[in-house]
C-alpha positions in Angstrom: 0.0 0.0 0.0 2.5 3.0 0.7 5.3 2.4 -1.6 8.0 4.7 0.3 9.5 4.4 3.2 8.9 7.9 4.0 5.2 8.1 3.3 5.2 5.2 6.1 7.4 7.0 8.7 4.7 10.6 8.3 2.3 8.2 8.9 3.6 7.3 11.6 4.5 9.9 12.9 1.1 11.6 12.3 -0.7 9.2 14.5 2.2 8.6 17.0 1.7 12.9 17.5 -2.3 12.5 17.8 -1.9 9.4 20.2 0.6 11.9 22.1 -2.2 15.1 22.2 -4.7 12.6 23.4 -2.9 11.2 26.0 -1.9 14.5 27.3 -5.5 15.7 26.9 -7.1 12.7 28.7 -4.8 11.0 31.1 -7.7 9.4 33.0 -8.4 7.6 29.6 -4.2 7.1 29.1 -4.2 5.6 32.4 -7.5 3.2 31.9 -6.6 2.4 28.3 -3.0 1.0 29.9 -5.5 -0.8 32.4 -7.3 -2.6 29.4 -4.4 -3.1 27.8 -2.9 -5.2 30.4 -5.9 -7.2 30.9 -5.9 -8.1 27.1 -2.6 -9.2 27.1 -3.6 -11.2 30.7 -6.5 -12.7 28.8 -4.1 -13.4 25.5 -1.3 -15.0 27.7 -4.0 -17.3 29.4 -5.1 -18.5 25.9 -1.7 -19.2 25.3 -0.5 -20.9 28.2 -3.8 -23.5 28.1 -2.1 -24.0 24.4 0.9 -25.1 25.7 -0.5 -27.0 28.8 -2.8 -29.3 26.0 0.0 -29.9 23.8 1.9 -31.1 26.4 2.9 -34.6 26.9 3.6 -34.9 30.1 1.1 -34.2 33.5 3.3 -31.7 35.4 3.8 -29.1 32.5 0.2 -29.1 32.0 -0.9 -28.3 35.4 1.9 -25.5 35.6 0.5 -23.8 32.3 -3.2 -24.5 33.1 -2.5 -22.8 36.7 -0.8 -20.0 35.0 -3.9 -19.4 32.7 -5.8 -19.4 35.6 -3.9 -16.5 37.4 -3.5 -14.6 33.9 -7.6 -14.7 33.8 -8.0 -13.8 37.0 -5.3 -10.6 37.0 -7.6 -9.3 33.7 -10.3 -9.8 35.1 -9.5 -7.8 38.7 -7.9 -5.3 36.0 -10.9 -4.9 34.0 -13.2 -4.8 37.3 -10.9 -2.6 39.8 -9.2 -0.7 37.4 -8.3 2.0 39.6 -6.0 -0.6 41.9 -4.6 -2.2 39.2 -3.2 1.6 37.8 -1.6 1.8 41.1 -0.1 -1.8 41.2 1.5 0.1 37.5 2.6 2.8 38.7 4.6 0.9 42.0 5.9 -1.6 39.6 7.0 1.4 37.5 8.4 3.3 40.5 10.6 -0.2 41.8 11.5 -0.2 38.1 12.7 3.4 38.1 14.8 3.0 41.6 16.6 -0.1 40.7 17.8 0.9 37.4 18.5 5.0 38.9 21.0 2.8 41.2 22.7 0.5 38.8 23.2 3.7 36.6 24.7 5.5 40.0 26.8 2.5 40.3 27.3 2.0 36.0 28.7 5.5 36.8 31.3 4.7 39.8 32.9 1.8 37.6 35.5 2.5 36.1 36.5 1.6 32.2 34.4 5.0 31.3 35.3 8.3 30.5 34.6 11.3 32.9 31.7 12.4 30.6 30.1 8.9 30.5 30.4 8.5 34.5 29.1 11.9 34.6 26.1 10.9 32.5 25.9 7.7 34.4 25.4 9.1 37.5 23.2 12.0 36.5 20.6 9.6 35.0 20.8 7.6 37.7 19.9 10.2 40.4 17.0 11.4 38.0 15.9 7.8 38.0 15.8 7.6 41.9 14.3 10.7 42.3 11.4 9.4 39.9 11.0 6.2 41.8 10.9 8.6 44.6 7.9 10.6 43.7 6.1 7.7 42.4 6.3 5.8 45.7 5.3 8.9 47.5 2.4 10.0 45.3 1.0 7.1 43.1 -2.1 8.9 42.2 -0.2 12.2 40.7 2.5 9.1 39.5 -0.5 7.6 37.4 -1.3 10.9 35.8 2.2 11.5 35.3 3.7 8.5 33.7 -0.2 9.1 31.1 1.1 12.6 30.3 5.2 11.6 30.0 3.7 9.0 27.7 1.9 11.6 25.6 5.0 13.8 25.4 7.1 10.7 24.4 4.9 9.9 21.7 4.3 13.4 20.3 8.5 13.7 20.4 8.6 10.2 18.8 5.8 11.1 16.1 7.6 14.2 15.4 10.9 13.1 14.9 9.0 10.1 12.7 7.8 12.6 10.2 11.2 14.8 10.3 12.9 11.5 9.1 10.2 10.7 6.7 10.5 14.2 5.2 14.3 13.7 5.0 13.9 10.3 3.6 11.1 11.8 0.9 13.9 14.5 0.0 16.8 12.3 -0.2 14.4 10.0 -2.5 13.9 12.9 -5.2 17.6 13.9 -4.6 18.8 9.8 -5.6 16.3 9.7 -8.3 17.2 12.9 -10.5 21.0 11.3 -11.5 19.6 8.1 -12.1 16.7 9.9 -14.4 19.6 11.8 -16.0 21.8 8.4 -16.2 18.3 6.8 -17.9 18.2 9.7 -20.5 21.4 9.8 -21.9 
């Protein structure tokens, strides 16, 4: 359907910048839209495991998948019916996330085998990592909101450097097809 690269990469951008002004406009819908997401890939990962538990040849790998469908169903379906806990249980999940990888960066950046500027860099992203982590343990509910409209700004930055590369990649097109026109003339 779209022939060039580039006409692929503005469209991509396009709707990566309107997913982006939504989120930022709606976080309450971001947040319950992440909600639903999780419970469909809960719900997909059940079908999946009572797959592998029937194909199977052996008894003890099918009651291990079967009981992992059963706790994938049951986490979308407390997702779908308490969504409100299950945004929290994200955002704390995020926040742990956040901590532990602020401190390996800290101590990425006390390691030597680096330059000054990478240790610097290290331990800068680190410490913006913790602090994060911080904020979303303390506040989850503002953490929920937040993480909906950093996720909005990530995709509007994302969507527009999508359709600054598929304008590039559009220009550099015409630009490799004029020789080869001439070349085809002559």
């Amino acid at each position: 359907m779209f022939k060039q690269t580039s006409t692929s990469l503005i469209l991509i951008g396009i709707l990566a910048v309107i997913v982006g002004v939504i989120a930022i406009a709606w976080p309450g819908v971001t947040i319950l839209a992440l909600v639903i997401l999780f419970a469909v890939y809960a719900f997909m990962d059940a079908g999946l495991q009572a797959a592998r538990a029937f194909s199977s040849r052996s008894a003890g790998p099918v009651l291990g998948h079967l009981l992992l469908g059963v706790i994938d169903v049951a986490a979308a379906v407390f997702a779908l019916a308490w969504p409100a806990p299950t945004a929290f249980v994200l955002v704390i999940v995020v926040a742990a996330w956040a901590l532990i990888g602020g401190f390996a960066e800290i101590f990425a950046g006390f390691g030597g085998g680096e330059t000054l500027g990478t240790r610097a860099v290290f331990i800068i992203a680190g410490l913006v990592s913790v602090l994060f982590g911080l904020v979303l343990f303390a506040r989850p509910g503002v953490g929920a909101v937040t993480l909906a409209l950093l996720f909005g700004l990530f995709s509007m930055i994302y969507g527009f450097s999508q359709i600054m590369t598929g304008i590039h990649a559009h220009q550099l097109g015409k630009s490799a097809q004029s020789p080869r026109a001439v070349h085809e003339a002559v």
